[in-house]
C-alpha positions as CSV (number, residue, x, y, z in Angstrom):
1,X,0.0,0.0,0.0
2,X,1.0,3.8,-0.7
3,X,1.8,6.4,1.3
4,X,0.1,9.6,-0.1
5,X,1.8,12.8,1.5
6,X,-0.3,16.0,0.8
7,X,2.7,18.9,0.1
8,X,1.1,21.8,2.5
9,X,0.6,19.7,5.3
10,X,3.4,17.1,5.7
11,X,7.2,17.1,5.1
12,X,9.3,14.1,3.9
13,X,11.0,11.8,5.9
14,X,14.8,12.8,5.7
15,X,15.5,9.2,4.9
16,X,13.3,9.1,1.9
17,X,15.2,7.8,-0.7
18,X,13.7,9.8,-3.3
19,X,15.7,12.4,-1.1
20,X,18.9,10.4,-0.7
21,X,19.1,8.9,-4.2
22,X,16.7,10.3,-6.7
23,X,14.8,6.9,-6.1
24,X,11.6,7.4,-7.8
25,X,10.0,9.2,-10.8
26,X,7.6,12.2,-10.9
27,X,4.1,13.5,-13.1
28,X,3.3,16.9,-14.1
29,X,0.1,16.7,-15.0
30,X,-2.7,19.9,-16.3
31,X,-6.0,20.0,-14.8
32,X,-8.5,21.6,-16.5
33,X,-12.3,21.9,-14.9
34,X,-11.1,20.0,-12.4
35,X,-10.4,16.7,-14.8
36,X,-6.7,15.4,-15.2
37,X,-5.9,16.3,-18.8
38,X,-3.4,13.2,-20.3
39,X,-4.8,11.3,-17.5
40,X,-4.3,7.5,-19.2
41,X,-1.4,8.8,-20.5
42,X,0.1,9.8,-17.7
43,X,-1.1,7.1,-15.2
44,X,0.2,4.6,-17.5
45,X,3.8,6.0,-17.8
46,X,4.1,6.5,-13.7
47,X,2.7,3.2,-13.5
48,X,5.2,1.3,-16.5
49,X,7.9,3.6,-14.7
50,X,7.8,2.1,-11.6
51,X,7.7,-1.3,-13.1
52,X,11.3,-0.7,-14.5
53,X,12.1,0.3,-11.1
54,X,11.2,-2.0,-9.3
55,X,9.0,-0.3,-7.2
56,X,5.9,-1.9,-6.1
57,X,2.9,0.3,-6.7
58,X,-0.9,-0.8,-7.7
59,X,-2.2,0.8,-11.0
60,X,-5.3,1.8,-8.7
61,X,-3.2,3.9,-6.3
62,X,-2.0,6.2,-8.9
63,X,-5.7,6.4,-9.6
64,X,-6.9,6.8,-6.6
65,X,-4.2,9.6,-5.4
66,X,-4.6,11.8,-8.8
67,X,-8.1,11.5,-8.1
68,X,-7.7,12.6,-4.1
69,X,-5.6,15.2,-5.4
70,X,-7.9,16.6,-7.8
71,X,-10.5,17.1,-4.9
72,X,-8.5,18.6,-2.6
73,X,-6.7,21.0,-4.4
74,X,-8.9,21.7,-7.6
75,X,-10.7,25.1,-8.5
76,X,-12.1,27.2,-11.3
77,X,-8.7,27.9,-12.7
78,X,-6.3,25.5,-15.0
79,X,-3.6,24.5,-12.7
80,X,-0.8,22.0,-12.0
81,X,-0.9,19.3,-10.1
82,X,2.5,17.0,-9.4
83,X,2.7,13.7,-7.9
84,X,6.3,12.5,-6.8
85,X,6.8,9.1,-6.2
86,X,9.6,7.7,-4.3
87,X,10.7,3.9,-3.4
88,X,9.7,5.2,0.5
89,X,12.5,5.0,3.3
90,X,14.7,2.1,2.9
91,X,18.1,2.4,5.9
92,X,21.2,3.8,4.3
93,X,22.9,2.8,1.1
94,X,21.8,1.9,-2.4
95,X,20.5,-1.4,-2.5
96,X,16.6,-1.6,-1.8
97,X,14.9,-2.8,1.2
98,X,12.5,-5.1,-0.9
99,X,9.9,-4.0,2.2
100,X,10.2,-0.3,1.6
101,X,6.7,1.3,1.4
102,X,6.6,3.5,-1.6
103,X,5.3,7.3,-1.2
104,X,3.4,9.8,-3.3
105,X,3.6,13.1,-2.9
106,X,0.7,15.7,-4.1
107,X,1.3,18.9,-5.1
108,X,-0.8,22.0,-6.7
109,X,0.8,24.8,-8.4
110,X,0.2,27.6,-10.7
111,X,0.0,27.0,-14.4
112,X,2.5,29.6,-16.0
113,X,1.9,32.2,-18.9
114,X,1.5,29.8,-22.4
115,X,3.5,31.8,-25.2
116,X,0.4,32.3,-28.4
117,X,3.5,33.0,-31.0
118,X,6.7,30.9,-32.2
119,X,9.5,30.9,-29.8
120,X,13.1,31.5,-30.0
121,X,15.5,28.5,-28.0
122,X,19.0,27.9,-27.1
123,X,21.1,25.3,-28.1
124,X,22.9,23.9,-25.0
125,X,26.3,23.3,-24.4
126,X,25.1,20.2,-22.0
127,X,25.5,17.0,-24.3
128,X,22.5,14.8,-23.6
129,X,23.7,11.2,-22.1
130,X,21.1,8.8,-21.4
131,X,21.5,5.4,-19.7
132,X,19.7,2.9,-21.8
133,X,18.3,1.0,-18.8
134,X,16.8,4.8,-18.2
135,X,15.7,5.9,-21.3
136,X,12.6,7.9,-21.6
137,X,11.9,7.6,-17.5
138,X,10.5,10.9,-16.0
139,X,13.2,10.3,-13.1
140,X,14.0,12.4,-9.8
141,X,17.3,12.8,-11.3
142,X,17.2,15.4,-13.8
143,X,20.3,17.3,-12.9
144,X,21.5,17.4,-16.9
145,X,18.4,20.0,-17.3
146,X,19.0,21.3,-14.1
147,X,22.6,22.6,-15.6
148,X,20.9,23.5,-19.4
149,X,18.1,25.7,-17.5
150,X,20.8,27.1,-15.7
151,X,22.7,28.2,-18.1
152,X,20.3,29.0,-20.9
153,X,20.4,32.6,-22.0
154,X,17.4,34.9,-20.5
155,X,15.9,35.8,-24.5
156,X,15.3,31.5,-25.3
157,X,12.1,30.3,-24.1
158,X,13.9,26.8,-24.0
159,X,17.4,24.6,-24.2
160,X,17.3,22.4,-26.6
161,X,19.8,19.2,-25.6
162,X,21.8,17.7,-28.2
163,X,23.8,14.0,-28.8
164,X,27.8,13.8,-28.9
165,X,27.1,14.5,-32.7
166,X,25.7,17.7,-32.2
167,X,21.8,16.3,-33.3
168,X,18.6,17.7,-31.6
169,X,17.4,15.0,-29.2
170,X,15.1,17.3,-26.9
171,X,13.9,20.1,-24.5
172,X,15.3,20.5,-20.7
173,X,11.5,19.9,-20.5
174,X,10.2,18.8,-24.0
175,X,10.1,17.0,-26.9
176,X,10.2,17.9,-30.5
177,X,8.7,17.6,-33.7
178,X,9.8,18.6,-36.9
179,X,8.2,18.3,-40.2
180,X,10.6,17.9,-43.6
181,X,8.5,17.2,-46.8
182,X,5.3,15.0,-46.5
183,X,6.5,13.1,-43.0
184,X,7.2,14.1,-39.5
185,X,10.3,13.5,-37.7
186,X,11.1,13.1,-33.4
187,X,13.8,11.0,-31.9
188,X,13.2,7.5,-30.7
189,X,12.8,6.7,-27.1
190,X,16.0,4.7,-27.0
191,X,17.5,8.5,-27.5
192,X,15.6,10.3,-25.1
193,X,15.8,11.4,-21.0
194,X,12.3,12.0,-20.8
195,X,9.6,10.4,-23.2
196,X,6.8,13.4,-22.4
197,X,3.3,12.1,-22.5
198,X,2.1,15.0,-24.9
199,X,4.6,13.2,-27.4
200,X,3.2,9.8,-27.4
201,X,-0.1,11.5,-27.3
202,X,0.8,13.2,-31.0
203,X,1.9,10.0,-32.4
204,X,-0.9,8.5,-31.2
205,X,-2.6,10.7,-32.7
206,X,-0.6,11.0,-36.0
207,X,-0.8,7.5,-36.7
208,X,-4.3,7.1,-36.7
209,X,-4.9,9.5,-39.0
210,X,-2.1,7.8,-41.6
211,X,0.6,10.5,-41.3
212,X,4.7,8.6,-41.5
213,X,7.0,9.6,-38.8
214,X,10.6,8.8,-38.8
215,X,12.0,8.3,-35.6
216,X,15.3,9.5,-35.4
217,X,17.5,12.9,-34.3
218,X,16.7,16.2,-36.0
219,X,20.2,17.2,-37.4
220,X,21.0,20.4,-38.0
221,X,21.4,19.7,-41.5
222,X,17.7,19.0,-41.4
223,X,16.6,22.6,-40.1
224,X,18.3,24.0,-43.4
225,X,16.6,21.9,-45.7
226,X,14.6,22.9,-48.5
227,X,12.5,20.4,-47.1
228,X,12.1,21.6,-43.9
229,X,8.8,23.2,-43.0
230,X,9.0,23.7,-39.4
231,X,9.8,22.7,-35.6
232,X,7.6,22.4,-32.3
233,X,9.0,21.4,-28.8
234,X,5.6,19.7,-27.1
235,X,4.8,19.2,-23.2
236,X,1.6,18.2,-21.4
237,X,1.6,21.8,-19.7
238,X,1.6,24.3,-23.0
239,X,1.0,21.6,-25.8
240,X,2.8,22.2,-29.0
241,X,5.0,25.9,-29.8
242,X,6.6,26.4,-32.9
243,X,10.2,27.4,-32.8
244,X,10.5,30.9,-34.9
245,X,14.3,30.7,-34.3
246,X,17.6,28.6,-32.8
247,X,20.2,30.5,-32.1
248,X,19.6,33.1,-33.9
249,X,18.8,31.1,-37.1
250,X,14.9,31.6,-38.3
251,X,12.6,28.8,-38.8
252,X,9.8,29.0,-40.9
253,X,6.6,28.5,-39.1
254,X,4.5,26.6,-41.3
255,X,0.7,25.4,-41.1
256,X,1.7,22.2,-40.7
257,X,2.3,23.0,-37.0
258,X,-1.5,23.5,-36.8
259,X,-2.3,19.8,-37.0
260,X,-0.3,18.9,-33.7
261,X,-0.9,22.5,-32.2
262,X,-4.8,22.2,-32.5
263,X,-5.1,18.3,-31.1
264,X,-2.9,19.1,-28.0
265,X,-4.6,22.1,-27.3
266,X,-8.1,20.4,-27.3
267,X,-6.5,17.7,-25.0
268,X,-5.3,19.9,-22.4
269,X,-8.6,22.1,-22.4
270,X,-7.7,25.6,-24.0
């Protein structure tokens, strides 16, 4: 069984190892009208995450807490709820105490000002590593985009992380899409720190309706291409914003954008 931890009213056990370690994963989920927007999506990632982990968790309690959440904390407004979960308190030292009781913490915060026009991003000097036993896992340990928000310049909107070979991979805290000729193109998972729900949410959506993605890195060869008609980083907070310009080179804008711009922005309510 859980243990749910409501953020204004308790603190966390020193010896959490969520703390200690970065033992556990998190959710940022939008609620809009009091309903969790993404909700499959993102119960079923925090629930497949923990899997990996090894952390024992029922797909009910994820349920039940997002649910609790909602109630407690909900309003008029469009706001943010988190839920951190952590493998619990487990003694000193790495290795798990198989009995650890895992914990969720709730959360409500303010839903931040969504840019209406293409943005401008950084590319960051922080080269994106990711441990394959990791890849795409919505982690505690996200100190790589700690140090590319940190040292993103104040005019980009965003960092955009890039492999050893100097390809587009992702966001400190999204995902991208690019379209070049009739086909859209986002890294694979294997690639990726975080595999946002808003992104499986637009290929889910793109391959229903018949339209070919290639999954691989967007190189920078690709953003010059004649090809090339445009770029949107994606999240389940904002949805999907072009990208007018990267480092000072301008993208176009396209109204192919609108496809994946109009389905996430009916999925998260606005």
């Amino acid at each position: 069984m859980v243990e749910c931890i409501w953020a204004d009213q308790q603190s966390l056990p020193a010896d959490d190892r969520g703390l200690a370690y970065g033992d556990g994963l998190f959710e940022t989920i939008r609620v809009h009208s009091d309903q969790p927007t993404l909700f499959d999506y993102h119960v079923r990632r925090l629930f497949q995450g923990a899997e990996r982990l090894s952390i024992s968790l029922a797909f009910d309690d994820i349920v039940d807490t997002i649910q609790a959440a909602v109630e407690r904390y909900g309003n008029a407004d469009d706001w943010i709820l988190k839920i951190i979960l952590t493998r619990g308190t487990g003694g000193r030292g790495y290795r798990p105490d198989p009995a650890s009781r895992p914990r969720m913490i709730a959360s409500r915060h303010v839903l931040p000002p969504v840019p209406q026009a293409g943005i401008a991003v950084s590319t960051s000097e922080c080269v994106l590593t990711v441990d394959p036993l990791l890849a795409g896992l919505k982690t505690l340990n996200r100190l790589p985009q700690v140090l590319a928000s940190q040292s993103m310049p104040d005019w980009a909107y965003e960092a955009l992380m890039t492999s050893g070979h100097g390809d587009y991979l992702e966001g400190t805290k999204t995902n991208l899409f690019a379209r070049l000729d009739d086909r859209w193109v986002t890294p694979p998972v294997e690639q990726l720190a975080v595999a946002g729900v808003a992104r499986q949410a637009v290929i889910d959506y793109l391959d229903s309706a018949g339209e070919p993605i290639d999954y691989r890195a967007i190189t920078p060869d690709d953003l010059r291409h004649t090809d090339f008609q445009g770029l949107a980083i994606t999240n389940s907070i904002f949805g999907a914003i072009p990208v007018a310009e990267i480092d000072g080179l301008r993208l176009p804008t396209g109204p192919c954008l609108a496809k994946i711009r109009s389905f996430l922005a009916e999925a998260l309510g606005f």
